[in-house]
BADRENKOL-637089 format. One record per residue (C-alpha): residue number from 0; residue in one letter; x, y, z. Coordinates in steps of 0.1 Angstrom, whole numbers, plus 5000, padded with zeros to 4 digits. Each point is the difference from the previous one (the first is absolute). Layout:
+-------+------+------+------+------+
| koldo | doba |   xx |   yy |   zz |
+-------+------+------+------+------+
|   NUM |    A |    X |    Y |    Z |
...
+-------+------+------+------+------+
END
This chain:
+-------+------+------+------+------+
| koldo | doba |   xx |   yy |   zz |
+-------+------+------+------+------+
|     0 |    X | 1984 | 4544 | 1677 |
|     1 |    X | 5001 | 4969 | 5020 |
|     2 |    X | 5012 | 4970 | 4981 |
|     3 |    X | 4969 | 4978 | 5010 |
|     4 |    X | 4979 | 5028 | 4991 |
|     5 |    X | 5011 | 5004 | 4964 |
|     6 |    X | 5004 | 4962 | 5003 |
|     7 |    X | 4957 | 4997 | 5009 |
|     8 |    X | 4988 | 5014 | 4962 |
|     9 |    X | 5024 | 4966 | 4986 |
|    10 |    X | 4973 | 4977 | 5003 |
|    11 |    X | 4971 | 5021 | 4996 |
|    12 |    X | 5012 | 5014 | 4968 |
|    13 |    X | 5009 | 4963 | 4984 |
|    14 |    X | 4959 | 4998 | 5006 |
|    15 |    X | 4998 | 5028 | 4970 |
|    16 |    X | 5029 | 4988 | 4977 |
|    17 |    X | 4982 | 4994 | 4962 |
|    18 |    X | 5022 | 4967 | 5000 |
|    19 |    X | 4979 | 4987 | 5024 |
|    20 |    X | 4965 | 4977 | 4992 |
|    21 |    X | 4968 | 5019 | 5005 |
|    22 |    X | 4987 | 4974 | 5020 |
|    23 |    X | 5034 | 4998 | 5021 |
|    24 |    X | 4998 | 5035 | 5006 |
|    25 |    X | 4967 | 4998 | 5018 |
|    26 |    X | 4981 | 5026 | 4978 |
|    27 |    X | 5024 | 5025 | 5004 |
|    28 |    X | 4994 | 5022 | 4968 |
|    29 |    X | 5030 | 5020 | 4985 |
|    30 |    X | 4997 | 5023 | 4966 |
|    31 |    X | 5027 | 5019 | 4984 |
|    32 |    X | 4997 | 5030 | 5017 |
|    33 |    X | 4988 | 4992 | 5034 |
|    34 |    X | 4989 | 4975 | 5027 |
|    35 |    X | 4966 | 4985 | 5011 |
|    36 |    X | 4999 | 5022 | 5031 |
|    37 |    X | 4972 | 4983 | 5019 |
|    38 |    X | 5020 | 4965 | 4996 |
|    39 |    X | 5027 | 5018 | 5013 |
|    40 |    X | 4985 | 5014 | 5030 |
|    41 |    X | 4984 | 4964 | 5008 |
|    42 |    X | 5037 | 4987 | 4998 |
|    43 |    X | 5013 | 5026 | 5023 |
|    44 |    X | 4971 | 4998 | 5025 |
|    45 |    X | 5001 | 4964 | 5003 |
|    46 |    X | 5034 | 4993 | 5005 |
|    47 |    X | 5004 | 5033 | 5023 |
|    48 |    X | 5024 | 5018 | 4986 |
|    49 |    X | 4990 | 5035 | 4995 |
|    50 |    X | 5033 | 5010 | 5018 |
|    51 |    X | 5016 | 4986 | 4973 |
|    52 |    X | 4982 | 5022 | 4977 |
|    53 |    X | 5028 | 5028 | 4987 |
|    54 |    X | 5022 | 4970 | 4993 |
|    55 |    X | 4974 | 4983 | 4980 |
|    56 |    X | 4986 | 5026 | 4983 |
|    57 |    X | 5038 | 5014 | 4988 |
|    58 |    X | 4998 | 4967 | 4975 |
|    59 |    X | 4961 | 5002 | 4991 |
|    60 |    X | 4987 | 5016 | 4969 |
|    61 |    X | 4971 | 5011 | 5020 |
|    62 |    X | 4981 | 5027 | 4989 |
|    63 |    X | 4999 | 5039 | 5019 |
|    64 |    X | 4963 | 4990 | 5012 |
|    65 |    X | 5008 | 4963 | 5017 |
|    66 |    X | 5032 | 5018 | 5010 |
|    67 |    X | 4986 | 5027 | 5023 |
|    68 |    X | 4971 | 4976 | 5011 |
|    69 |    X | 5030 | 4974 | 5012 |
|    70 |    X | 5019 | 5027 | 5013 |
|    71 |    X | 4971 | 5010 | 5022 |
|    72 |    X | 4990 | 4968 | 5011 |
|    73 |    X | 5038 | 4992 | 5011 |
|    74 |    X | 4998 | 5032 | 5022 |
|    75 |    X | 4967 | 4993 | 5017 |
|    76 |    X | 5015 | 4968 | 5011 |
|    77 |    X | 5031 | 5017 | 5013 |
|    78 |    X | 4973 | 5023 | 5020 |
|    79 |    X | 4985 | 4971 | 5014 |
|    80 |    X | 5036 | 4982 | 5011 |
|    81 |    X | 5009 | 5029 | 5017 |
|    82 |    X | 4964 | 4998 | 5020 |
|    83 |    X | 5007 | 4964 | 5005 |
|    84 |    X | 5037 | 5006 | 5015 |
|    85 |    X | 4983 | 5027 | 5024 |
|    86 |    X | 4972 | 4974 | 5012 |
|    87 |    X | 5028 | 4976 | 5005 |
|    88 |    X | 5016 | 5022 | 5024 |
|    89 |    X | 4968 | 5002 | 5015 |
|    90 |    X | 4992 | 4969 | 5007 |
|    91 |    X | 5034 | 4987 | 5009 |
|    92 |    X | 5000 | 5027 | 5031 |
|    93 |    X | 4967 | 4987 | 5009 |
|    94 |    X | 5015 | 4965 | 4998 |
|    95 |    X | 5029 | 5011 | 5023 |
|    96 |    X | 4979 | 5015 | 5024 |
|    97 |    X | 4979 | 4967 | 5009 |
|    98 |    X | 5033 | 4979 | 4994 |
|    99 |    X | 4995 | 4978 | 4969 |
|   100 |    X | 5022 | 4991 | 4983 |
|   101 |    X | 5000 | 5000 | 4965 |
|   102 |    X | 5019 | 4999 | 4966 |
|   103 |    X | 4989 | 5022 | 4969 |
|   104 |    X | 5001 | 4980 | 4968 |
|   105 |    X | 5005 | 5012 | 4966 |
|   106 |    X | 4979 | 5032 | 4988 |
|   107 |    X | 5017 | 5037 | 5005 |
|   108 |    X | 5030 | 4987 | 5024 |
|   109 |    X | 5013 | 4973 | 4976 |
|   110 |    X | 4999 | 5027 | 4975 |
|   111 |    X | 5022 | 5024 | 5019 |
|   112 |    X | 5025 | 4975 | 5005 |
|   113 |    X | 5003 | 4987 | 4965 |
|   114 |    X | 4992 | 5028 | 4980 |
|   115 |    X | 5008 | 5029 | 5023 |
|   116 |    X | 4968 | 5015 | 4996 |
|   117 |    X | 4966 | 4989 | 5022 |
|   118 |    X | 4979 | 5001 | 4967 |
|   119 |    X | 5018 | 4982 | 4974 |
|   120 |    X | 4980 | 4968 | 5010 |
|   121 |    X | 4963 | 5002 | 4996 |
|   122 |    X | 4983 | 4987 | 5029 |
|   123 |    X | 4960 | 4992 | 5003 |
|   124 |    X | 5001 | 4997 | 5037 |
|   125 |    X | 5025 | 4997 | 5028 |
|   126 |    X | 5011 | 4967 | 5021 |
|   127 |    X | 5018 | 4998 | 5029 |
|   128 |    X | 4996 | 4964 | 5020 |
|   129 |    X | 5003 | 4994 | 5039 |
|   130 |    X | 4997 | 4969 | 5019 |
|   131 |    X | 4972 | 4980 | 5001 |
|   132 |    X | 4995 | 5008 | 5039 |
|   133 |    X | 4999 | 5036 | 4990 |
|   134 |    X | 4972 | 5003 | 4973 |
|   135 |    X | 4973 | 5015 | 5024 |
|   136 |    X | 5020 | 5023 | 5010 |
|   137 |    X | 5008 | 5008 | 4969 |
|   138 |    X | 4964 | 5003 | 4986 |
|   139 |    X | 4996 | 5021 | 5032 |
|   140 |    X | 5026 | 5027 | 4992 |
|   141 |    X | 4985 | 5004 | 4962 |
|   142 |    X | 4967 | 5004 | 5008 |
|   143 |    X | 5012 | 5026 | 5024 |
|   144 |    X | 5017 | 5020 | 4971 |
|   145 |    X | 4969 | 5002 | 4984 |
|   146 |    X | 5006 | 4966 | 4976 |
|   147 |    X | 4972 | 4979 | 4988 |
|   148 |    X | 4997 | 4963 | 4997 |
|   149 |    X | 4989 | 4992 | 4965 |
|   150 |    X | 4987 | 4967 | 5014 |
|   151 |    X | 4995 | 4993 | 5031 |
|   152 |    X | 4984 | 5027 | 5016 |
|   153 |    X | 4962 | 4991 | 5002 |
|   154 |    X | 5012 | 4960 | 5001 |
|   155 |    X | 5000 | 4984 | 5032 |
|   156 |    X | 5030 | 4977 | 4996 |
|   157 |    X | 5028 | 4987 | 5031 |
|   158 |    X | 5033 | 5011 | 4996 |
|   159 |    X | 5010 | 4965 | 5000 |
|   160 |    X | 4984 | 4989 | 4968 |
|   161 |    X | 5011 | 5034 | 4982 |
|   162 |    X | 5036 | 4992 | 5007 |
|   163 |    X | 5002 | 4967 | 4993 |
|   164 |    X | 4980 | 5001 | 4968 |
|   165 |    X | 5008 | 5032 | 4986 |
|   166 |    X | 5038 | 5016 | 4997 |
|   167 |    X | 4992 | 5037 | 5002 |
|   168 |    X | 4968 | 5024 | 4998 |
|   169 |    X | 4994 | 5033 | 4984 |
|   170 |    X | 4995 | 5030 | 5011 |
|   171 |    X | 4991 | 5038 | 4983 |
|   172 |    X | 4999 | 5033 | 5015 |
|   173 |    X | 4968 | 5020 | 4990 |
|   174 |    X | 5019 | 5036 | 4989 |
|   175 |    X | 5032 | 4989 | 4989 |
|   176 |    X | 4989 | 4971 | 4980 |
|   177 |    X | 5036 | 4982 | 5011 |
|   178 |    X | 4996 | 4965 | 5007 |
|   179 |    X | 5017 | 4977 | 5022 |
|   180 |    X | 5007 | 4962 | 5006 |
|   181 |    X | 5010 | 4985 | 5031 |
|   182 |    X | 5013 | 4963 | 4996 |
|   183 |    X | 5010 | 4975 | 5028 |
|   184 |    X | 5013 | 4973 | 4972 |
|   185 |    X | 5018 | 5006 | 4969 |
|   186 |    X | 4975 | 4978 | 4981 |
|   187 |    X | 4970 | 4986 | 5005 |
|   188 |    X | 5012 | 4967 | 5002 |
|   189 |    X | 5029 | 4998 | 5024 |
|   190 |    X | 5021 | 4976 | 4986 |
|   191 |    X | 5005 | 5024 | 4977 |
|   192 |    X | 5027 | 5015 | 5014 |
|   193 |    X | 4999 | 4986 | 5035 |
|   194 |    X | 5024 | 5033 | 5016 |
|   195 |    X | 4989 | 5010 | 5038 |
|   196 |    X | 4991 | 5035 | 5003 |
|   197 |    X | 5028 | 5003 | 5029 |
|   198 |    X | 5024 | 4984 | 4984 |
|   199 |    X | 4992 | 5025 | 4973 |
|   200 |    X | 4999 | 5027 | 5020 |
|   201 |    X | 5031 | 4995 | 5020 |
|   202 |    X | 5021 | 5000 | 4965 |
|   203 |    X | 4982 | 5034 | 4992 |
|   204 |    X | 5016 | 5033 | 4985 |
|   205 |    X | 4987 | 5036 | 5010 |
|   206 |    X | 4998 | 5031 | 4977 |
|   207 |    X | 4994 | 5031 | 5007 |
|   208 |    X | 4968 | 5017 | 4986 |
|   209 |    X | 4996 | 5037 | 5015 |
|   210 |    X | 5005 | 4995 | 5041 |
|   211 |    X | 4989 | 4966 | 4994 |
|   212 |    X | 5025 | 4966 | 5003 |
|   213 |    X | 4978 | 4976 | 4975 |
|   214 |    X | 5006 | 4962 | 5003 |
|   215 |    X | 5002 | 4983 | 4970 |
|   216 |    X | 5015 | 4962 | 4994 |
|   217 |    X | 5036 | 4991 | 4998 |
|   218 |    X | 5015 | 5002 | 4968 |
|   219 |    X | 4993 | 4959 | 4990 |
|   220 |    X | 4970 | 4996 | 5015 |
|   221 |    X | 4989 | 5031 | 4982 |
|   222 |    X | 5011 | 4984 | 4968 |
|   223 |    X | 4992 | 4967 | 5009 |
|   224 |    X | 4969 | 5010 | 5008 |
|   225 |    X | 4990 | 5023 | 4970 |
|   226 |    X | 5011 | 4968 | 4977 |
|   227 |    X | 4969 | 4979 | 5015 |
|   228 |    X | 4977 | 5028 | 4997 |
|   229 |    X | 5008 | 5005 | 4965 |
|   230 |    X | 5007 | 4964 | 4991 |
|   231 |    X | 4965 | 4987 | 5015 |
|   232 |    X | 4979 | 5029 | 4976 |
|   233 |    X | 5024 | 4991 | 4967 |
|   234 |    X | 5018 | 5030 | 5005 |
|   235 |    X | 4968 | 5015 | 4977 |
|   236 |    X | 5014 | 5039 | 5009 |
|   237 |    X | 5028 | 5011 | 4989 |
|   238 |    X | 5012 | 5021 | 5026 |
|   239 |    X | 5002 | 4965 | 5026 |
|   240 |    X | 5033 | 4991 | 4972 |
|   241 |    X | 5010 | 5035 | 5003 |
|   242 |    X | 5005 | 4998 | 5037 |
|   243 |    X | 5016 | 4970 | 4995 |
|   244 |    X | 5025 | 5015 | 4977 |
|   245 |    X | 5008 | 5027 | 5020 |
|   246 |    X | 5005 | 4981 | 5029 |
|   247 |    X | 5026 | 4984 | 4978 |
|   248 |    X | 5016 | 5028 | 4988 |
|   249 |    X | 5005 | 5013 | 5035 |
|   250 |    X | 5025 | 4971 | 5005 |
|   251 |    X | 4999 | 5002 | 5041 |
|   252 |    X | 4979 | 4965 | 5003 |
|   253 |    X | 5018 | 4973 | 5016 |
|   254 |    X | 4990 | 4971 | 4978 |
|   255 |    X | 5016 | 4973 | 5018 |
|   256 |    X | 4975 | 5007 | 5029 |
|   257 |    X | 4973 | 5001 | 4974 |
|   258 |    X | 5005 | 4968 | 4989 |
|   259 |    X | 4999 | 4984 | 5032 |
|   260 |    X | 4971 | 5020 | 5016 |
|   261 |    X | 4983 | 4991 | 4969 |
|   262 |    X | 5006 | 4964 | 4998 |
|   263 |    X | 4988 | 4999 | 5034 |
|   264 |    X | 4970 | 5015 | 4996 |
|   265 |    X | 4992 | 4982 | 4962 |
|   266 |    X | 5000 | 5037 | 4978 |
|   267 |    X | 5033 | 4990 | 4986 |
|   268 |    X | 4981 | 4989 | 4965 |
|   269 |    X | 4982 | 5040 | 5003 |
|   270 |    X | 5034 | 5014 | 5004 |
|   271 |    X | 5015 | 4983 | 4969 |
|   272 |    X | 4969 | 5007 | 4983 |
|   273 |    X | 5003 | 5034 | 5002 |
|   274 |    X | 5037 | 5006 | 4997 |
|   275 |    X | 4998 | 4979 | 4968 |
|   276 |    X | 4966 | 5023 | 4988 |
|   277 |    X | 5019 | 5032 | 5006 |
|   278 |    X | 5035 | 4984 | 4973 |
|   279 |    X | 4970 | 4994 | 4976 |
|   280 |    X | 4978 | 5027 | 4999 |
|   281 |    X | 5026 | 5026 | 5008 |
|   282 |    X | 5026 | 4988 | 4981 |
|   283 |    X | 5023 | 4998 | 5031 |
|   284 |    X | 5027 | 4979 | 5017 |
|   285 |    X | 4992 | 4987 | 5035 |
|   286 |    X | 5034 | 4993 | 5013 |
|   287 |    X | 4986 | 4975 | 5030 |
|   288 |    X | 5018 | 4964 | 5004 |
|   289 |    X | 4966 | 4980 | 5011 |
|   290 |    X | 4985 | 5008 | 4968 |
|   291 |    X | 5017 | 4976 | 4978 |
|   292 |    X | 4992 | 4971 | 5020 |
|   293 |    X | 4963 | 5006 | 4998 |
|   294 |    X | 4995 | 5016 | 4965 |
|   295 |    X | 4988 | 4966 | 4991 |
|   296 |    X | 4978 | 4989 | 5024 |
|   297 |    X | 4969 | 4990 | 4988 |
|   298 |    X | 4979 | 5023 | 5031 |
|   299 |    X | 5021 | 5033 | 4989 |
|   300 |    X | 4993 | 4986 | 4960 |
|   301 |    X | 4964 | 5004 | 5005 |
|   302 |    X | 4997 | 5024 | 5023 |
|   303 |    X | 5024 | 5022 | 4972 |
|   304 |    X | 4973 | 4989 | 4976 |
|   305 |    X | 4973 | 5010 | 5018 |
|   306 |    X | 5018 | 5035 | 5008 |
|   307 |    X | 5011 | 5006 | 4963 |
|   308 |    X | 4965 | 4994 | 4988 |
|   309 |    X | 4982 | 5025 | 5024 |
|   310 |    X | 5022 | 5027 | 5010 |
|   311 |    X | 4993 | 5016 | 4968 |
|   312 |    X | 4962 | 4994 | 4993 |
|   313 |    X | 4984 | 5029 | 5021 |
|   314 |    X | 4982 | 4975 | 5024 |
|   315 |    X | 5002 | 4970 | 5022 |
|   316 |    X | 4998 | 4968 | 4984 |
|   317 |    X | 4965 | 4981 | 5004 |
|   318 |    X | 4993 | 4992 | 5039 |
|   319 |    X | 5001 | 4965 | 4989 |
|   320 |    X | 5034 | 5000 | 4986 |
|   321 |    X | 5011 | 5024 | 5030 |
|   322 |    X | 4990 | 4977 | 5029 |
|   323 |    X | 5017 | 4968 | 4984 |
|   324 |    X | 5029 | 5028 | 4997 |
|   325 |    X | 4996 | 5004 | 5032 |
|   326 |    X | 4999 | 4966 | 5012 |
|   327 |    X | 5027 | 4986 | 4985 |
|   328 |    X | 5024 | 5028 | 5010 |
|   329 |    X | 5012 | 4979 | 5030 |
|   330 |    X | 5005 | 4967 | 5002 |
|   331 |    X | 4993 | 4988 | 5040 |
|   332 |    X | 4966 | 4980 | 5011 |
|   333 |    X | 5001 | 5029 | 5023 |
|   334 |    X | 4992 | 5023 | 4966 |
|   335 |    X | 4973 | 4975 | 4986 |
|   336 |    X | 4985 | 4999 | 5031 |
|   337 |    X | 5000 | 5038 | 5010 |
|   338 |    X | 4989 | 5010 | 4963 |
|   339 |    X | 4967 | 4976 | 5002 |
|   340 |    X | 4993 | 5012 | 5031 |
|   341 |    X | 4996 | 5036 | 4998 |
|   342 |    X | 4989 | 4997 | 4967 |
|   343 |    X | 4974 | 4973 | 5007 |
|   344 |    X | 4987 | 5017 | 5033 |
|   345 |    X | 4989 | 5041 | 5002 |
|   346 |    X | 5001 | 5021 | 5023 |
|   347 |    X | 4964 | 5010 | 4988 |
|   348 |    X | 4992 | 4963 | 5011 |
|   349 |    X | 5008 | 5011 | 5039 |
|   350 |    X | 4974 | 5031 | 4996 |
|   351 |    X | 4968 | 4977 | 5005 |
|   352 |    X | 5016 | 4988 | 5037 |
|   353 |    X | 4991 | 5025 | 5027 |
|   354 |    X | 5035 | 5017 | 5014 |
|   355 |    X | 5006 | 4982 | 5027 |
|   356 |    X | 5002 | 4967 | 4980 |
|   357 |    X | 5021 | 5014 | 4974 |
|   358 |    X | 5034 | 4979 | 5001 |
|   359 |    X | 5021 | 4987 | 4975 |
|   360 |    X | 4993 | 4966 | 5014 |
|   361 |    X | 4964 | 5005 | 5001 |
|   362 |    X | 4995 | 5012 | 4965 |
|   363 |    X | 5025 | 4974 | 4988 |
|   364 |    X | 4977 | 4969 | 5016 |
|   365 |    X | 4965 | 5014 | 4989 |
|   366 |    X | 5015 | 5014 | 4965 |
|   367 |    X | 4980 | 4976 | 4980 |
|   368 |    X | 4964 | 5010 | 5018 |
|   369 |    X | 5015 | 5037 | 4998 |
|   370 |    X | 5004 | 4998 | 4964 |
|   371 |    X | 4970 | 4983 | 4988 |
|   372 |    X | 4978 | 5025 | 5022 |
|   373 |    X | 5017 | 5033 | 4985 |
|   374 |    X | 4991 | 4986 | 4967 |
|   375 |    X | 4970 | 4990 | 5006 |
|   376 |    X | 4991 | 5030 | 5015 |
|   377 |    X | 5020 | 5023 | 4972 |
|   378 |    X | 5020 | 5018 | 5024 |
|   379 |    X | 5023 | 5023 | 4978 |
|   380 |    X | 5039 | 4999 | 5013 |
|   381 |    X | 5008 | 5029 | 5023 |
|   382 |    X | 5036 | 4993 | 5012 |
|   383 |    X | 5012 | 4969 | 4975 |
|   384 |    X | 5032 | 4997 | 4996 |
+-------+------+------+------+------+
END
């Protein structure tokens, strides 16, 4: 067995230890003979690691009933991986065919190449990102495979105001039931992680999936990359750590390049968090020289705090607490001022301009007018971000 995979049960076991304060333990229930089954299943569901399961339950006093039940979830998701990795294929051909190009991001591909094994990593949807000049065509090629938008379909929006106020939309295909997401930004608020799609795409790595050459991101931005993502929700799954440990473990990053591509684009504070949450809740060395010069910061100190405090609690923290999270993740005016407005202005906001009028700029200047009139006139959100 994989040493990250007998490695994943750690943490979730230490949520069933008797040692530990019923409170602290999140209402996780544990008799002599057995395990609270259903609390277990919520555990293993939220933080999305039913292909962790055989590890897990080899150190669970779980009974023969929540056993099989487990077992048979875990192997319906491994089903639907395998679907995933063939509408991958799918839609990457299409994608080919029409000349967009594009990079897959986590789901059944990370998996392969961590885990060795495309269903390891439980995955709700897939994401691949293109360039923003590429979006339509895009949308174009998944309608054409028979994919839905979840959103947008019956909404008469510019494609203007969609990418500039939203980072991806969602899309689900009527008989499979796989769902995809196709991003032009990493977040929803640039300065996030302010990396240019070519850029990224001119550092990317291929693998080979069937006949198919995939492109993925380069090793750092990969990890660079999946450091924000998990840094700016907590790092509430397990499975985001996970992939950050394995990633260590691999021990083919270059970390001298991280640091600098980092610093340059203001994740360095997500990276150090992360590394430093993966020696604490693993129980792990992280041999990487740039950590000891930021282990003290007060940025990664909260952030670690934050992390610490949700990673195990089965949900996101409050959306209160997870915007000012959010906000104060980066420092720059650039951030303040991104975060209030795309937080302060909807997209939804844009929906009462006809089409043609439908411009950043536009919906910007009249936001205030915008806003008071969808209240006023109760107009539910359709495409908020």
């Amino acid at each position: 067995m994989p040493r990250q995979l007998h490695n994943a049960a750690q943490p979730l076991v230490g949520l069933f230890s008797p040692a530990r304060d019923s409170a602290e333990a999140q209402g996780l229930q544990q008799t002599e003979n057995s395990i609270d089954g259903e609390r277990l299943e919520q555990q293993i569901a939220w933080h999305r690691v039913w292909g962790h399961w055989p590890a897990l339950a080899s150190q669970l006093n779980s009974d023969d009933h929540d056993y099989s039940k487990l077992t048979r979830q875990s192997s319906l998701k491994k089903m639907q991986g395998l679907m995933q990795v063939k509408a991958i294929q799918e839609i990457h051909a299409a994608l080919v065919d029409v000349s967009v190009q594009h990079l897959w991001l986590k789901g059944p591909l990370l998996s392969k190449r961590l885990y060795d094994d495309f269903t390891v990593r439980s995955s709700v949807d897939l994401d691949f990102i293109v360039g923003p000049n590429k979006v339509s065509a895009a949308d174009q090629c998944l309608r054409a495979l028979g994919y839905v938008p979840m959103h947008i379909n019956d909404v008469d929006v510019s494609w203007s105001v969609i990418c500039f106020y939203l980072k991806d939309l969602s899309y689900r295909h009527p008989a499979t039931g796989v769902c995809v997401e196709l991003h032009w930004r990493w977040d929803i608020f640039p300065s996030m992680m302010p990396m240019l799609f070519d850029d990224a795409y001119s550092r990317c790595r291929t693998m080979q999936v069937g006949k198919h050459l995939m492109p993925v991101m380069g090793l750092e931005d990969e990890f660079i990359y999946l450091c924000m993502h998990g840094a700016k929700s907590c790092w509430a799954r397990l499975q985001w750590l996970l992939d950050i440990q394995a990633l260590t473990l691999q021990g083919d990053l270059d970390w001298k390049i991280i640091e600098s591509r980092a610093t340059a684009l203001g994740t360095l504070p997500d990276i150090v968090t992360a590394l430093l949450l993966v020696e604490k809740v693993f129980e792990q060395s992280v041999d990487v020289n740039f950590i000891g010069a930021h282990r003290c910061s007060p940025i990664v100190q909260r952030n670690l705090s934050v992390c610490l405090q949700t990673w195990s609690a089965c949900d996101y923290p409050p959306l209160q607490a997870r915007l000012l999270h959010r906000l104060r993740m980066r420092q720059s005016l650039r951030h303040k001022v991104d975060f209030f407005m795309r937080r302060l202005i909807s997209v939804d906001d844009a929906l009462l301009l006809p089409e043609s009028l439908q411009t950043p700029v536009t919906t910007t200047l009249l936001w205030p007018l915008l806003f008071c009139t969808r209240v006023l006139l109760r107009k539910p959100a359709v495409l908020s971000n």
